[in-house]
C-alpha positions in Angstrom: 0.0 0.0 0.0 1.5 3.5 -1.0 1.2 6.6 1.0 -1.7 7.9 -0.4 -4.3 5.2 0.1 -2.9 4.7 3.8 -4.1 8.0 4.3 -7.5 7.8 2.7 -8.2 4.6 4.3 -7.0 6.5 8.0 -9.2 9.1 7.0 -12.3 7.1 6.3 -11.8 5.5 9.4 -12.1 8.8 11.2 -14.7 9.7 13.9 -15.6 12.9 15.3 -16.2 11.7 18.7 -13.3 10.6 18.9 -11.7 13.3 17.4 -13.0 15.5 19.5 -11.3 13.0 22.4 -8.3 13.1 21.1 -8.2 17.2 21.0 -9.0 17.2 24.3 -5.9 15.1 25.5 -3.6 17.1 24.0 -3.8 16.3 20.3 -3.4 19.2 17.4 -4.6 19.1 14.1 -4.6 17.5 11.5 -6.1 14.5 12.8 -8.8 12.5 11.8 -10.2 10.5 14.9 -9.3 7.3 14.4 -9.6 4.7 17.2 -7.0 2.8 17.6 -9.5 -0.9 17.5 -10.1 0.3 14.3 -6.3 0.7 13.2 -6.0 -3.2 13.2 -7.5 -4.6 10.0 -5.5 -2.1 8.7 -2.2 -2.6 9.9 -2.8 -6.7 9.4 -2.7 -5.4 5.6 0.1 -3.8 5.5 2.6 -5.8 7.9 5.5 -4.2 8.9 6.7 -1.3 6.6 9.0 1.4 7.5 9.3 3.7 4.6 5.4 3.8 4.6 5.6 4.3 8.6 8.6 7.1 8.1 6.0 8.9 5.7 3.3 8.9 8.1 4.9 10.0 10.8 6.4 13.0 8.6 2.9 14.3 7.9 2.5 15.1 11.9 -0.9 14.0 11.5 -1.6 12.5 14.8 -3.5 9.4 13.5 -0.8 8.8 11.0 1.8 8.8 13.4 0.2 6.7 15.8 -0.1 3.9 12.9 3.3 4.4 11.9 4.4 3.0 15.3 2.3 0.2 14.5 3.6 -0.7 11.3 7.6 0.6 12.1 10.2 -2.0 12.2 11.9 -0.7 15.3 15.4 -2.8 14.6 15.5 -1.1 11.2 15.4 2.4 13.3 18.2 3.6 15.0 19.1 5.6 18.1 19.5 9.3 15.9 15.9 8.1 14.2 14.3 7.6 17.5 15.1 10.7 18.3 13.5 12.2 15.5 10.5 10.8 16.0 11.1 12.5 19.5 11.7 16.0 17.9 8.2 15.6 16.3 6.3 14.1 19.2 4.4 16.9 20.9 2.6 15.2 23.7 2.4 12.7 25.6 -0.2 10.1 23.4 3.2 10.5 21.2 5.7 10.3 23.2 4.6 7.8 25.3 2.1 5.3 23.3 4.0 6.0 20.2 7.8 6.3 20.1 8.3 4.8 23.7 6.3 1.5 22.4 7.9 1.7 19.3 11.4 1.9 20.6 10.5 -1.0 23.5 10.5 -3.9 20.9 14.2 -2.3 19.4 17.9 -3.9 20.5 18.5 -0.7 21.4 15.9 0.4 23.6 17.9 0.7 27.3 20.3 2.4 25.7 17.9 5.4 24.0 15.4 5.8 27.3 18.4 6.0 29.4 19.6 8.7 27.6 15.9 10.2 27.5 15.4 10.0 31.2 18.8 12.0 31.7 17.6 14.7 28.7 16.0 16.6 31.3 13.6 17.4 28.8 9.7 16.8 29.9 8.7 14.7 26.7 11.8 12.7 26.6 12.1 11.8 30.1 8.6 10.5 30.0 9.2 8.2 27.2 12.1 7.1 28.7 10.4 5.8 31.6 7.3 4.6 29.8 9.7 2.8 28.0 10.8 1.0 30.7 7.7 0.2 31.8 6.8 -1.4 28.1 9.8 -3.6 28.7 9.4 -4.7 32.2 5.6 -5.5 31.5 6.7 -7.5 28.4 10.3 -8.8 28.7 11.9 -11.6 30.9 13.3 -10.5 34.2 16.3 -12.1 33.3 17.0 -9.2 30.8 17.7 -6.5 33.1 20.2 -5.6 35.9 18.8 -5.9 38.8 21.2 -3.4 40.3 20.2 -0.9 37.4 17.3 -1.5 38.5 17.3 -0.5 41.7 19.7 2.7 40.9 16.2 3.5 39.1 13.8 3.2 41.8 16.2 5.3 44.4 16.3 7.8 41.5 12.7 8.0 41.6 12.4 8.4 45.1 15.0 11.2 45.3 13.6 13.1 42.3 10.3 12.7 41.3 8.5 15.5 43.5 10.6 18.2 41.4 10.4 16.5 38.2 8.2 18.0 35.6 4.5 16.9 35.2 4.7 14.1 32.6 8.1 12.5 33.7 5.8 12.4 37.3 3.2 10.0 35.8 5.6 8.0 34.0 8.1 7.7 37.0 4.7 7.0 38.7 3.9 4.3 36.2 6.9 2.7 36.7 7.0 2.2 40.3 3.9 0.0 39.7 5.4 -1.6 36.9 7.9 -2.7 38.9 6.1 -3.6 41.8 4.2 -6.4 39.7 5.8 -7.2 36.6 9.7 -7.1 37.8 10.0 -9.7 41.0 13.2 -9.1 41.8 12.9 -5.8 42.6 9.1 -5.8 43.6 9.4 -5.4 47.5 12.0 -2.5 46.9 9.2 -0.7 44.5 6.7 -1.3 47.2 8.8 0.1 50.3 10.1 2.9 47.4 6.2 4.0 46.5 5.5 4.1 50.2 8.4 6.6 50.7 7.3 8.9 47.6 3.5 8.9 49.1 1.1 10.6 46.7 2.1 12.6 43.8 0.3 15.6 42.7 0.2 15.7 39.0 -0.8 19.9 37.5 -1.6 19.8 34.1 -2.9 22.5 32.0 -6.6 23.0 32.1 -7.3 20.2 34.2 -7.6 19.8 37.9 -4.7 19.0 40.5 -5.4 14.9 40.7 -2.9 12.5 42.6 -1.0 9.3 42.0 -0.3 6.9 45.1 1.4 3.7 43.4 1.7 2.1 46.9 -1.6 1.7 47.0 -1.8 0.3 43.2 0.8 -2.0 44.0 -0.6 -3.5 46.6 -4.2 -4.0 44.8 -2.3 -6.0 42.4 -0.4 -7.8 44.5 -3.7 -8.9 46.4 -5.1 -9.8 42.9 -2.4 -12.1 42.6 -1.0 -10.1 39.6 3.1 -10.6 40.5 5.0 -11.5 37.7 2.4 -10.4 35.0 3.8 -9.8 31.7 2.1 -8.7 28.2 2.3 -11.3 25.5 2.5 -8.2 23.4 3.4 -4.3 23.7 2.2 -2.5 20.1 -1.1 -3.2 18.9 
């Protein structure tokens, strides 16, 4: 499929409900208001196909760029292209749902979200961290350092009252992810998220709300959720 019938098939698949839910979240035009259920007959069509995905992600159509990290072959893309797709990733549905799961299935994905998390740029450190969550919720334990691991939860602890709004959530995010999906570490994350207490997260236009992940931790942990791991991370 070329680049112009992708985008006339996104485009028919467009809602205004959900349009309008996506401009509420952040998003900017152009957009068409696609849910991303109906993405999936789609991308079963076109497989995996990164020129087509680099295209749609140029266009900075937000629907576009959301099924170009579907259909992206993230061990074709490397560390200088991940970052590119940062540079045009203006909020967090982007950043975090997009690039971050994109990069999560790559060889090289530690190695960028490190790098993001110690940007001190708001966008980039959140997809670091989301990215780690991806790959703690997906990958074997046996994959990661469990003393890195732990360097990452006292980082959290010391820094994540005076980090900026959506590195918060994602640091948030990945205290829980921790907690249940990585056992090594999951006491540590639990005694960790007890330290932090509740976050306040201020974002524009919306109300104060707060994030306790010792509480979520320990709801999953009742529901016998320890160890849970995604069969899959992208759609």
């Amino acid at each position: 499929m070329d680049f112009h019938t992708a985008m006339i098939e996104l485009e028919a698949l467009g809602k205004e409900r959900t349009k309008k839910m996506y401009l509420s979240s952040g998003a900017k035009e152009p957009l068409f208001g696609v849910a991303t259920g109906a993405m999936k007959p789609l991308a079963k069509r076109i497989k995996i196909n990164q020129p087509l995905a680099e295209e749609l992600y140029a266009t900075g159509n937000y629907d576009a760029m959301y099924f170009a990290g579907i259909i992206a072959d993230p061990n074709a893309m490397t560390e200088n292209d991940f970052d590119r797709w940062m540079d045009g990733a203006y909020f967090y549905m982007l950043s975090d749902y997009v690039v971050a799961v994109t990069l999560s299935e790559s060889h090289i994905a530690q190695q960028v979200a490190d790098n993001w998390i110690e940007s001190g740029d708001e966008l980039r450190m959140s997809a670091g961290w989301s990215c780690y969550c991806w790959l703690l919720g997906n990958r074997k334990d046996s994959e990661f350092s469990e003393d890195k691991i732990s360097a990452m939860l006292d980082t959290v602890k010391e820094t994540i009252h005076q980090s900026p709004e959506r590195a918060k959530a994602s640091m948030n995010n990945f205290l829980y992810t921790v907690g249940i999906s990585y056992k090594p570490m999951s006491e540590k994350a639990l005694e960790t998220a007890k330290a932090v207490g509740k976050v306040e997260l201020n974002r524009e236009n919306k109300k104060p709300t707060q994030l306790y992940a010792y509480d979520s931790i320990q709801q999953g942990l009742e529901k016998g959720r320890l160890g849970f791991k995604r069969k899959f991370v992208r759609c």
